[in-house]
N, C-alpha and C positions, 0 to 999 in steps of 0.2 A: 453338653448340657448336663448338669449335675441335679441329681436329684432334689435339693433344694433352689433350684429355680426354677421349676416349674414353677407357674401361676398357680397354686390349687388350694389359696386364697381364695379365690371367684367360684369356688363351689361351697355350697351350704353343706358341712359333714352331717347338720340334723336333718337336712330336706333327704339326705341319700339314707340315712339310718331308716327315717319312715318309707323309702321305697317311691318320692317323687318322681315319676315317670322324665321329666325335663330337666330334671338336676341328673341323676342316671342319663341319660341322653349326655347331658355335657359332660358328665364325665369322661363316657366314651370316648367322643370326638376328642378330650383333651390329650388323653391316653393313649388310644390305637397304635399311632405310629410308633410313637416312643416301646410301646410292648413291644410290637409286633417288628423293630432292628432288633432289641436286646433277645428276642425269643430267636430272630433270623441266625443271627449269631451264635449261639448255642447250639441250632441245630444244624446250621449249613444246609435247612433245605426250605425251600418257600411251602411247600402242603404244611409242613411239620411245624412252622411258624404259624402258618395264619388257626390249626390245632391249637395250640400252645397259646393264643392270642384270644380266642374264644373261650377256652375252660378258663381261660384268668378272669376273663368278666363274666364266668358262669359262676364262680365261685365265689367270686369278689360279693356281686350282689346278693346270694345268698346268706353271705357272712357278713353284710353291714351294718344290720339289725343289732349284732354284736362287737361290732369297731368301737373300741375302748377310746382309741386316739392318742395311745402311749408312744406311738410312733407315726409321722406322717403318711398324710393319705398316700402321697406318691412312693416313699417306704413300701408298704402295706402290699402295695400292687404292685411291685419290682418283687418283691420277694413270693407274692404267688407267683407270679410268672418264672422266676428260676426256677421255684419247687417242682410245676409244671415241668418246665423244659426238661428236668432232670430226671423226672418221673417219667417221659417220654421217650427218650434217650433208653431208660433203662429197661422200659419194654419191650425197644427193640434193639438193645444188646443186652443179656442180661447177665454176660460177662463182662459188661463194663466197669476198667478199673476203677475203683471209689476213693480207694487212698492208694497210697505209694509207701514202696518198705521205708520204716523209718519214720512217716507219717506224724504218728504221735509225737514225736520228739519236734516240737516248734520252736528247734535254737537257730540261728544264722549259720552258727558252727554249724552243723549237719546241715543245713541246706547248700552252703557252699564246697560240700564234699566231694560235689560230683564231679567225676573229669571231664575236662570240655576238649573236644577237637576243633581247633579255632583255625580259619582258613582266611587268609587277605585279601580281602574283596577288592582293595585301592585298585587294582587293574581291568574289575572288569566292566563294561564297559553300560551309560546309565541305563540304558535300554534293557540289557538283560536284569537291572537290579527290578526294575517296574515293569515286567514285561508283564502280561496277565496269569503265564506260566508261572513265575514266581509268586505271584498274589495267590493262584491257586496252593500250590505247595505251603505257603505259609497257614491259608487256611485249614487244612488237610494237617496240618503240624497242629493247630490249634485243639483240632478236635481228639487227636491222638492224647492230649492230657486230661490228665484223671481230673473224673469231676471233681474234686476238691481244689485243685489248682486254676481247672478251667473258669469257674464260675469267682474268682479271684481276680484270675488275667482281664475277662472280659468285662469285666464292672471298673477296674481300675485303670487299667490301659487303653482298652477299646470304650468302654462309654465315657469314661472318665471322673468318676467318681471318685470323691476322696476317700482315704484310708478310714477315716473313721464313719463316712456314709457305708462302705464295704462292711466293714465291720460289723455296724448298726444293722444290715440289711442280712446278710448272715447268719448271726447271732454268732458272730467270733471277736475274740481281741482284739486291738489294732493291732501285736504282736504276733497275733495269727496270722493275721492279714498280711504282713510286710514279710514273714518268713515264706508264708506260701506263695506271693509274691515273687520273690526271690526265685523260690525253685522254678516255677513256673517260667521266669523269663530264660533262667541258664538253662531249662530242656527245651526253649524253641532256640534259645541261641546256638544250642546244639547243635539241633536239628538242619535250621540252617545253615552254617558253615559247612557242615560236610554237604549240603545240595549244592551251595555257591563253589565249593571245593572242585564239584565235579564240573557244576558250568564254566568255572575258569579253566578246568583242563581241556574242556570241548573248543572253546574258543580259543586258545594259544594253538592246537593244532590246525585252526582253521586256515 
């Protein structure tokens, strides 16, 4: 579901600006779940989501009195919640990478620079590709990238948002978007090949 389909239509932006106890209520219930995967996601842990899911609607309603509406409502509250999760994250790593060498430079050229160790999965077999063990490794890769790629990857591939909702919701380019894009999928493709690399040589000795 993409950030412009939500319904949020069905909410009065002026009943929420005056602080409507029942229009706030619908908001909530609109919202929640949709937060509380995209916050899941980010952090890999359910305490750290349903945190992350709360200060957005602590925040949110604080801030409505002053919701201009330059951006939609469902906008507005994706992007507290990344800021959130990311502020969350960084609390508790606070060596967490934030950019990557080379960062600045948002060419294709340089994103495609990177060497890949690419391994051919065609053999192995589909149970190892979907096992939960793979699922987990993937997520565990997820988080290993820098927040500037990660909150890229997971809005565009995982929620599914278009390049220019990404974008919008960011405050980046679509050129931003599609480069860091880019890097972000060839470090998990990375990453996996060399895991599937090793799972294909466990099971040919089998």
């Amino acid at each position: 579901m993409t950030v412009e389909s939500i319904p949020e239509t069905s909410l009065s932006v002026e009943a929420l600006r005056k602080g409507d106890r029942h229009e706030l209520a619908r908001m909530v219930d609109l919202y929640s779940d949709k937060v509380y995967r995209l916050a899941l996601k980010f952090t890999n842990n359910p305490q750290d989501a349903e945190d992350v899911l709360q200060e957005t609607f602590l925040k949110a309603m604080r801030a409505l009195p002053e919701f201009e509406g330059r951006s939609s409502l469902s906008t507005w509250l994706y992007r507290i919640a990344v800021n959130e999760a990311l502020m969350l994250l960084r609390k508790q790593k606070p060596d967490m990478a934030l950019e990557t060498p080379g960062e600045e430079d948002d060419s294709e050229e340089s994103a495609s620079s990177n060497g890949l160790i690419l391994a051919d999965w065609c053999c192995l077999p589909e149970d190892e590709l979907l096992s939960e063990e793979s699922r987990h490794f993937l997520d565990e890769a997820i988080q290993r990238l820098p927040a500037t790629l990660r909150s890229v990857f997971i809005l565009r591939d995982l929620e599914g948002l278009s390049i220019r909702e990404t974008a919008e919701l960011l405050g980046l380019t679509e050129t931003n978007v599609k480069t860091r894009l880019l890097r972000a999928r060839l470090f998990l493709r990375q990453q996996l090949s060399r895991y599937f690399g090793e799972r294909l040589k466990q099971w040919e000795q089998k």
